[in-house]
N, C-alpha and C positions, 0 to 999 in steps of 0.2 A: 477350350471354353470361350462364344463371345461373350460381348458387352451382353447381350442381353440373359445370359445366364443360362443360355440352348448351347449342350454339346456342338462341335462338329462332326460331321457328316461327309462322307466323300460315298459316290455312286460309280464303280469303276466297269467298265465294260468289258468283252473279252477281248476286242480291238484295238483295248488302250483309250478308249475317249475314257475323261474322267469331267465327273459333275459336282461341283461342293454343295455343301448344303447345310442346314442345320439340323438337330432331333428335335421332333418338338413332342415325341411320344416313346419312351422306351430309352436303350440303347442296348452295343452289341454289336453284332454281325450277321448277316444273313445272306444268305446266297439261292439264286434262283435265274429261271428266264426273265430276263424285263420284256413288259408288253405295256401298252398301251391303251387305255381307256376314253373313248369320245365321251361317252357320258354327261350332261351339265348337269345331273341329279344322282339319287340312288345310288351313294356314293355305303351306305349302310349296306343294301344290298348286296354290293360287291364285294365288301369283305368278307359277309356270311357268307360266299357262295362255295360251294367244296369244289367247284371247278378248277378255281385258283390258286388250286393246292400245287406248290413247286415253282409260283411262279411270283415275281415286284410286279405290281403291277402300279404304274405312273397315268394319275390322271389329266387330261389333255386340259377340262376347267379350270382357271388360276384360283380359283375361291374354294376351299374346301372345308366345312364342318359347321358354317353358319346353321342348321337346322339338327344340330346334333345326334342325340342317338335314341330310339324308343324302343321298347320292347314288340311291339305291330309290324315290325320291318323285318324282324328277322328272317334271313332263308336255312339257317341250320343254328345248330346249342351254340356255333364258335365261329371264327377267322381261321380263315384255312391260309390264303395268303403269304407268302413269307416275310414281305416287306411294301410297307407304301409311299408312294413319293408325289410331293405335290407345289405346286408350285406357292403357295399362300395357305396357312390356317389360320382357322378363325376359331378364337380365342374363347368368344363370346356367342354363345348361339342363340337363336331366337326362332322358336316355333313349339308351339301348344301342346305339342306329343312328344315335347326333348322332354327323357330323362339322364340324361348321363352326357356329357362333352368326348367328341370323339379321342381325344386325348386320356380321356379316363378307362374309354373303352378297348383301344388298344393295348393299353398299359397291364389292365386286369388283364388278358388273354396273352400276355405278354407279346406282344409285335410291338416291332420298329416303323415307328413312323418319320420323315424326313422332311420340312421345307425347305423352300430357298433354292432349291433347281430348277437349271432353266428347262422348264417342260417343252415350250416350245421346241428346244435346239433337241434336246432328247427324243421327241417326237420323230422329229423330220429324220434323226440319225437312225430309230429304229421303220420308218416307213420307207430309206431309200437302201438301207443296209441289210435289214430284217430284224426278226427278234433274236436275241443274241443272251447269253448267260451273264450276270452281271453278279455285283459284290455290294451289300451296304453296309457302311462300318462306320461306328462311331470309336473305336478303337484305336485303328493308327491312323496317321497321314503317309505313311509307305508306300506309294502305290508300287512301287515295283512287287513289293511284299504280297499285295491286294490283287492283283495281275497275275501273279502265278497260285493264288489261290482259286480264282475265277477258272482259270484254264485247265486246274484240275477238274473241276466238279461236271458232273456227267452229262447235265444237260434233265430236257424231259424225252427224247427220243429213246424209245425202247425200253422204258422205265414203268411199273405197275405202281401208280398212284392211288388208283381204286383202293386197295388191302389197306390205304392211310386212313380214309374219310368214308368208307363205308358201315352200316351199323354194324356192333355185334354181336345183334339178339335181332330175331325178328320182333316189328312191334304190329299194333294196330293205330291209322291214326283217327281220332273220333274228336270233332268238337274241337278242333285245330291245335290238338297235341297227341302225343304218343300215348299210346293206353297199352294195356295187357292184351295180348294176343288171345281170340275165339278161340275154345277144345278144339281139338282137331276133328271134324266130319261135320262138325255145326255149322246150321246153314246161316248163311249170312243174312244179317238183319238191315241191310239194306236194298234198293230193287238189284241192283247186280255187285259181284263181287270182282274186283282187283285187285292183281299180285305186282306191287310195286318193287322193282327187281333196284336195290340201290347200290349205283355207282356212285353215290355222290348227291343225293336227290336232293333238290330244293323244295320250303316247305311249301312254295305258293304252287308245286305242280299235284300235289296232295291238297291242298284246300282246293283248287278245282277241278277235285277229281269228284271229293264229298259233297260240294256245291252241285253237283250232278246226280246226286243219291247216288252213293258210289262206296261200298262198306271197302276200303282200303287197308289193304295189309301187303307191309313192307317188309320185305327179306332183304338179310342181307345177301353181298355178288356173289357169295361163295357158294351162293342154293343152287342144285343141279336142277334138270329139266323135273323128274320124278319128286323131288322138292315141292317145286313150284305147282306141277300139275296134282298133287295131292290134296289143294286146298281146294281144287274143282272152281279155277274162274273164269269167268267169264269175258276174260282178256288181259293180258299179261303188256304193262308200261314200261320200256327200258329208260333210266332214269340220265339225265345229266350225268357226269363226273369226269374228271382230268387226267391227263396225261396221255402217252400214245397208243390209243387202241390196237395198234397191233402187238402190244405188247397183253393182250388179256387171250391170250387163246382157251382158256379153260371158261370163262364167258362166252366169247364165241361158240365152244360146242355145246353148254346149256342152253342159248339161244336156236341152234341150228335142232334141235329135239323139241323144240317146242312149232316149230314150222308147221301150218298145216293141222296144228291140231287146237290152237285157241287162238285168237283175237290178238295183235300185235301192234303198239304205238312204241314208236322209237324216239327220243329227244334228245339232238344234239349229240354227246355222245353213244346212248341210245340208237341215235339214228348210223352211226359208224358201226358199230356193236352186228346189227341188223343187217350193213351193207356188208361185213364179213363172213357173216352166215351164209348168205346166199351164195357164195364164192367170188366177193367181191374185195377191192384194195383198198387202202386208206393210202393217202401222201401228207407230208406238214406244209402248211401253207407258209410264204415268207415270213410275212410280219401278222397270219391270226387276222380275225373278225372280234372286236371286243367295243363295242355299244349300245347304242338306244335308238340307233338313224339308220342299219341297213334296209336299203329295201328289196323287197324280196319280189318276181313277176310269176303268179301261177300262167301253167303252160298250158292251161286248158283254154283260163278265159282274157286272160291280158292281162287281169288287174294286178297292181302294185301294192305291197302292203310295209309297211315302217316293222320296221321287226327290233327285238333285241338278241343281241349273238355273243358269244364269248367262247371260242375255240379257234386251234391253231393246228387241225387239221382238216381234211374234208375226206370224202367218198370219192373215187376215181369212177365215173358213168359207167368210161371207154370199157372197164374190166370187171364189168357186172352181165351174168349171161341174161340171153333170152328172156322175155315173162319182163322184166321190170319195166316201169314204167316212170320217167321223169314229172314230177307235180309243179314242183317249184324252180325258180333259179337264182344265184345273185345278181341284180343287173348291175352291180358294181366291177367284179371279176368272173363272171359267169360260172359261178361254182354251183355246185349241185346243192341246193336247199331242202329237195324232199322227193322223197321215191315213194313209190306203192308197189305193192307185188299183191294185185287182184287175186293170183289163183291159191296165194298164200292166208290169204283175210289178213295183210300186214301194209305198215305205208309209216314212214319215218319224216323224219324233218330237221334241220340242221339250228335251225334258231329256236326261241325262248317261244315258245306261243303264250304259258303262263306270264308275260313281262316279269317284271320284277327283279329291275328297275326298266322301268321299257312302255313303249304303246300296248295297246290293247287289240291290234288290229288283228291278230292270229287267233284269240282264244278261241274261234272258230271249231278249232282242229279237235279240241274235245268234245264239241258235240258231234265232230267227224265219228271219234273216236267211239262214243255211245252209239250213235246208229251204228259204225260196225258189227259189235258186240250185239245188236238188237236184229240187225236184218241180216249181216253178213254182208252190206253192203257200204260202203264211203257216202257220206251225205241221205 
């Protein structure tokens, strides 16, 4: 225990770096990937996201929780998250939509949250080293103890995180919540109908889908092609969610039966989900894309857009056949940001187009995605 009445904290890695710190939320144990967050906001956001299921994720900002917690931020019911590390909290928040102190927020969902690490030094360790498996404990000071705990735990390679944070019931979402699903053969009450396939979905990729007159109904991963094609829509969303895509092959084949026969938008995960269908690869990327600052270059017309990303793998081009076509790129690391497969009516994307927490430069993509569904055409 310090002086000031906050647990200790140690942050251990699987290389032996070790980080102290304090709890200033929770306590316990948690084990996960550590990654790293740029982000200077939407610090809310990233907890909700079901992406971050299996993984600490340390924010690169030194200031975190001055704007607390509201109910209008949300991207899912909870914190998926395992653990959070920061370098400063703020005790006292101040802004018009706090209800709740991130510390109360955490605590009810029960997560560990950690000050007092140096995030800088952490940062740079997982930017020249990679992402790496790490240990949060308010428990012991052992590290030798903590170190071979770490080095057991599996990692997120080859591991189905989807089956953790996906629904368990299909829902409808109307009026930006979940509602009772339509009878079955009832036509939809809005101008077109979407089958939002959830890996993981965020709510803000469902409120602009509804913001587009868009009657939204979300399955959960486990729905086969026949499934999905029963509800008759009008174009089928692969959704965000975490862990390593190639570990979901029973997705991938309900994805590869839908090819060809409705309207396909792929996001982020989504978009890996898609690139495997087609008979394409996934690899893990070192240290992950997780911010609010990539920019992305479409490959049509030059332009550059600010995006928000949070994944730590990508689509391999080189092992995607014929027919595809490259959309986007990162001009950070030149990874592949978005494909299209014209002869499919299908076209994916590696970052958030919804933000949330992020620019707005992308939301483009969904009225991409409506003119698909309406002409069979992109734009």
């Amino acid at each position: 225990m310090l002086e000031s009445g906050k647990l200790r904290a140690l942050l251990v890695l699987e290389d032996g770096s070790v980080y102290p710190g304090r709890a200033f939320a929770g306590e316990g144990e948690v084990l996960g990937e550590v990654v790293f967050n740029t982000g200077m906001s939407g610090y809310q956001e990233i907890l909700t996201d079901p992406s971050y299921k299996g993984q600490i994720v340390a924010m690169t900002y030194p200031l975190i929780g001055n704007t607390g917690i509201n109910p209008e931020d949300m991207e899912s019911a909870g914190i998926h998250l395992e653990g959070f590390v920061v370098r400063e909290y703020e005790d006292y928040p101040s802004n018009w939509r706090c209800r709740e102190t991130l510390q109360a927020f955490l605590e009810r969902h029960g997560k560990l949250g950690v000050e007092g690490i140096d995030t800088r030094a952490l940062t740079r360790k997982i930017r020249i080293t990679g992402a790496m498996r790490g240990i949060l404990s308010t428990k012991t000071a052992d590290v030798a103890q903590l170190l071979e705990q770490v080095r057991a735990y599996p990692g997120l390679v080859g591991r189905d995180l989807v089956k953790e944070v996906t629904s368990s019931k299909p829902y409808l979402w109307k009026d930006g919540a979940p509602r009772a699903m339509p009878a079955p053969g009832a036509a939809p009450k809005a101008k077109r109908r979407v089958v939002v396939l959830d890996c993981g979905v965020k709510y803000n990729i469902l409120r602009n889908l509804e913001a587009r007159d868009c009657e939204v109904l979300v399955l959960p991963a486990s729905a086969t092609a026949e499934e999905i094609l029963a509800w008759k829509p009008a174009g089928v969303l692969l959704s965000n969610g975490p862990g390593d895509p190639s570990a979901l092959p029973a997705i991938v084949a309900a994805v590869r039966g839908l090819l060809g026969k409705v309207p396909i938008f792929g996001i982020c995960l989504g978009h890996q989900i898609l690139g495997q269908a087609v008979g394409g690869k996934t690899e893990k990327l070192k240290f992950g894309h997780h911010g609010i600052n990539q920019p992305v270059r479409n490959c049509a017309s030059g332009k550059v857009e600010i995006t928000s990303q949070n994944h730590g793998f990508v689509v391999v081009p080189e092992s995607l056949p014929e027919g595809q076509k490259s959309i986007q790129d990162n001009l950070n690391d030149c990874t592949s940001e978005g494909l299209n497969y014209p002869k499919l009516k299908a076209f994916s994307v590696q970052h958030h187009p919804e933000a949330a927490p992020g620019p707005h430069e992308a939301a483009h993509l969904f009225d991409e995605f409506v003119a698909l569904m309406e002409t069979g055409r992109m734009g």
